[in-house]
N, C-alpha and C positions, 0 to 999 in steps of 0.2 A: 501823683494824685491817689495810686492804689495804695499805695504806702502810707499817705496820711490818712486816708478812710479805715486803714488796717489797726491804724493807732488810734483813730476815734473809736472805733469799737471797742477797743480793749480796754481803754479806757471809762467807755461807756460801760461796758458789763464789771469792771472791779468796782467802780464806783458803786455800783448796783448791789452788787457783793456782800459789799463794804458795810452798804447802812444795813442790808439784812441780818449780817452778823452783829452790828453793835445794836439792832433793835429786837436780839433775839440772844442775848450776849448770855444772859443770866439762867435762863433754858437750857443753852448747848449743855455750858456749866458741867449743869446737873446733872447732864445723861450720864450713867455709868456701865462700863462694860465689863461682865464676869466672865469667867471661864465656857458659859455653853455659846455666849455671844462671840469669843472670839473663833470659835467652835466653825460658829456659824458665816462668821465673817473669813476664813483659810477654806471655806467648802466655796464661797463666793469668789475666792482668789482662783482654784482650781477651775471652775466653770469658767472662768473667763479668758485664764490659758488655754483652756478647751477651745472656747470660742476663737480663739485667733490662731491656735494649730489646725481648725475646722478652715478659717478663710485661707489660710495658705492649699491647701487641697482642694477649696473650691477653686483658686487662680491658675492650678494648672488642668479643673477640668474648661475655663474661658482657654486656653490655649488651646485643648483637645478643640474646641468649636472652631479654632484656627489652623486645624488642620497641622498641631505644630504639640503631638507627643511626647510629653517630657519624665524625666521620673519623678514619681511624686515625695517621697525621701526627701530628696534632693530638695528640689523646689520650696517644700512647706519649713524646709532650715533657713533658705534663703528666704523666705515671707517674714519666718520668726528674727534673721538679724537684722535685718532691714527694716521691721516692726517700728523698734523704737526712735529712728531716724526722724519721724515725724512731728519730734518735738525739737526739731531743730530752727531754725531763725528760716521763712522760704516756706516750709511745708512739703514740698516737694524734694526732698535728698531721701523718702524709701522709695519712693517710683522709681527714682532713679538709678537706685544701688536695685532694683529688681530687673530693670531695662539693662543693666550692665551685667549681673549673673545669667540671664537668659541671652544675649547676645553670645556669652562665653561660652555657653552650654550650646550653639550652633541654632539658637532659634533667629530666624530672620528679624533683621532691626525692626520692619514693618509691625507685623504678627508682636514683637517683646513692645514694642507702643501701646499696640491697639488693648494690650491683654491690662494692661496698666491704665486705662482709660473706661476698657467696660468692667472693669470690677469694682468702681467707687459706683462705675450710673448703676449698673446693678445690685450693687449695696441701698443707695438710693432710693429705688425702686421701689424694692423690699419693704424698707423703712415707710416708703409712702403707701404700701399695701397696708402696715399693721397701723398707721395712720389713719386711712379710709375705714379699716373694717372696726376702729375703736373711739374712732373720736367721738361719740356720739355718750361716751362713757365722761366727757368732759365736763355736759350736760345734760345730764338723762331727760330732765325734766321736761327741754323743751324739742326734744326728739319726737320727729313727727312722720309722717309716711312722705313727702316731701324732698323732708332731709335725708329720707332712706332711701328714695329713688339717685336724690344727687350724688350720695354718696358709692351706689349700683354704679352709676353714671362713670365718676369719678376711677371707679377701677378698673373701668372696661378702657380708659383713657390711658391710664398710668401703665397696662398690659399690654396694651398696642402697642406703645410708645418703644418699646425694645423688641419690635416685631423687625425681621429685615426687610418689608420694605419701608419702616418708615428709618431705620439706623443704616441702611446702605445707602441712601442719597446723603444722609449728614455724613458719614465716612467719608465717600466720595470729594463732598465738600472741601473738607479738611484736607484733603490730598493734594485740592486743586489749588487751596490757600498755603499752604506748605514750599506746593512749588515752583508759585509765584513769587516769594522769599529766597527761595534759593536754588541753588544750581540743577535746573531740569536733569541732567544727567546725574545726578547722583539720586535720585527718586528710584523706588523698585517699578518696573516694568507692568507689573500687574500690582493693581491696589485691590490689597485686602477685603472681603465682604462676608457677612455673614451668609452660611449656606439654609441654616434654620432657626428657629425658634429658641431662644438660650436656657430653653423650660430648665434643663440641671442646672446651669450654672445658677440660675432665677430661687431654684426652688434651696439651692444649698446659702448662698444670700440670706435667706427667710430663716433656715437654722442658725445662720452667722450672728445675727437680729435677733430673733429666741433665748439662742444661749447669753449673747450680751445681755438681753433684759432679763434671762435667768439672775445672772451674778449682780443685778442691781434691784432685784425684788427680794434677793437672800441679804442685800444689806442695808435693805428697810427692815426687815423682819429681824435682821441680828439685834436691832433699835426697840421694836416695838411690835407688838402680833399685829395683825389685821386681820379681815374678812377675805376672805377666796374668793367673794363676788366684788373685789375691789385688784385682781390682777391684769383684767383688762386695761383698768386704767391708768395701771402702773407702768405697765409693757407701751400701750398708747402714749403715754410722756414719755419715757424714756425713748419709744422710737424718733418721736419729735424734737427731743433738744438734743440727742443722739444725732438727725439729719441738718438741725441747725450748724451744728457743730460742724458737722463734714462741707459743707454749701457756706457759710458764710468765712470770707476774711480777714479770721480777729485770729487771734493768739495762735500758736501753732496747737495739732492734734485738738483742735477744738474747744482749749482752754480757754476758761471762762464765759465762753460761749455755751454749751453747755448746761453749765452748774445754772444759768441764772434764768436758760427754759425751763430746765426740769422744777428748779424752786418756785416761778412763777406760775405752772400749768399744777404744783401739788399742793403748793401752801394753803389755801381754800378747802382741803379734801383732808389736809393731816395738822395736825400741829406744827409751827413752821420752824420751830428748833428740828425737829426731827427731821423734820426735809432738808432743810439747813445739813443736818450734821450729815445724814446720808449721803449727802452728793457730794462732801468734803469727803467721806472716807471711801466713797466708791472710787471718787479720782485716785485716789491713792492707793487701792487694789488695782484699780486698771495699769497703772503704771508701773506698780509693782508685778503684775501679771504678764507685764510686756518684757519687763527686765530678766525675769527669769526663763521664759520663754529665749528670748533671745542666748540668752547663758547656757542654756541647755543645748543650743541649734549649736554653738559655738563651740562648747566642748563635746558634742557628738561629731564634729566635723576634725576635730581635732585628735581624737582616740581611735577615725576610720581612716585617717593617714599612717 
């Protein structure tokens, strides 16, 4: 049944794709890119390898909160080759090649799980922070003192939520559900819990979110100028079909999931080639950003032998 819903979705967002592109065919066309645009668009590449050599640093400060000190060299190689894993068939084979370098490296099986579980919610999180504090940018007009209270509301909700005591009884949970599956004896003796507040790992998340909506507001801009009082809104979608991406079960690394939020929450605010073209060539720095990233972790590991 997860399998078929996986394939209706994917489905359902090419399709969606699909008519945007051929009802916007003669626009993309037209866009043309010079020399200061692709300028613009290799600075957008850089930020984004930034961004993903930033979340490998912040996963071994979620292990420091586990009591389980790693080097961080090390570690942010192993985030960048295991990076691009996520566009594999599953979704799950970079958790896993990260759960298998941290077991190697002597971090407890328990602690290389959990660090691989709170770094998407915390990703997440994040996402839903620049969510609450932008969405209101979606529709200015009918923002109201109401809406500002729920959205107050709203973060004091999403802040809690990775507080330990509300993520130590779910850990717990999980332990208890784990070892009713399988052999009580092979379980660690102590389960894992947070000791405090994950405010760094939370607050380096929130750079992780930044810098990605950096490198997707520099390849709107490689397209077309805009106003400064319109990069709320930009970062705001982009954190939104950015979280769709990561939470719903369609394409693997969020494909097509995605491209067809961020077109639908901007085509209304921009001309919809442009949004169109944007999110076709953002993917395509992202990926590229992933590949070289991973090339560089690969051949730094291979010249320190």
């Amino acid at each position: 049944m997860k399998q078929f819903l996986r394939w209706i979705i994917l489905g359902g967002t090419l399709f969606f794709l699909g008519k945007a592109l051929k009802d916007n065919w003669i626009q993309v066309t037209a866009i043309r890119i010079d020399g200061v645009e692709w300028g613009i668009m290799a600075i957008a590449t850089a930020v984004t390898l930034l961004a993903h050599t930033w979340a490998g640093w912040v996963w071994t400060w979620v292990l420091q909160e586990l009591n389980q000190p790693v080097p961080s060299s090390q570690f942010i190689q192993v985030y960048l080759k295991t990076n691009i894993a996520k566009y594999l068939p599953g979704n799950i084979w970079h958790y896993y090649g990260r759960i298998l370098a941290a077991r190697n490296a002597n971090v407890s099986a328990g602690a290389a799980t959990l660090s691989v579980l709170l770094e998407p919610l915390l990703m997440a999180t994040a996402a839903l922070i620049f969510i609450i504090l932008f969405s209101s940018q979606f529709d200015a007009k009918n923002t109201t003192l109401t809406v500002q209270i729920l959205q107050l509301l709203s973060l004091a909700v999403v802040l809690c939520a990775v507080h330990p005591r509300f993520l130590n009884p779910a850990i717990r949970f999980l332990y208890k559900l784990k070892a009713k599956k399988s052999d009580l004896n092979t379980q660690p003796s102590v389960v894992l819990t947070l000791k405090r507040y994950p405010l760094r790992p939370l607050l380096g998340e929130l750079g992780f979110l930044a810098l990605r909506g950096l490198g997707f507001i520099l390849t709107v801009f490689a397209l077309n100028s805009f106003n400064l009082s319109q990069i709320p809104l930009l970062l705001g979608a982009f954190s939104c079909a950015w979280l769709l991406g990561l939470v719903i079960p369609g394409a693997p690394g969020g494909l097509g999931v995605f491209e067809a939020t961020a077109y639908e929450l901007l085509r209304h605010q921009f001309p919809a080639a442009l949004v169109f073209s944007a999110i076709a060539l953002y993917r395509l720095i992202s990926i590229l950003a992933e590949t070289v990233g991973a090339a560089f972790a690969w051949l730094h590991e291979r010249l320190a032998e």
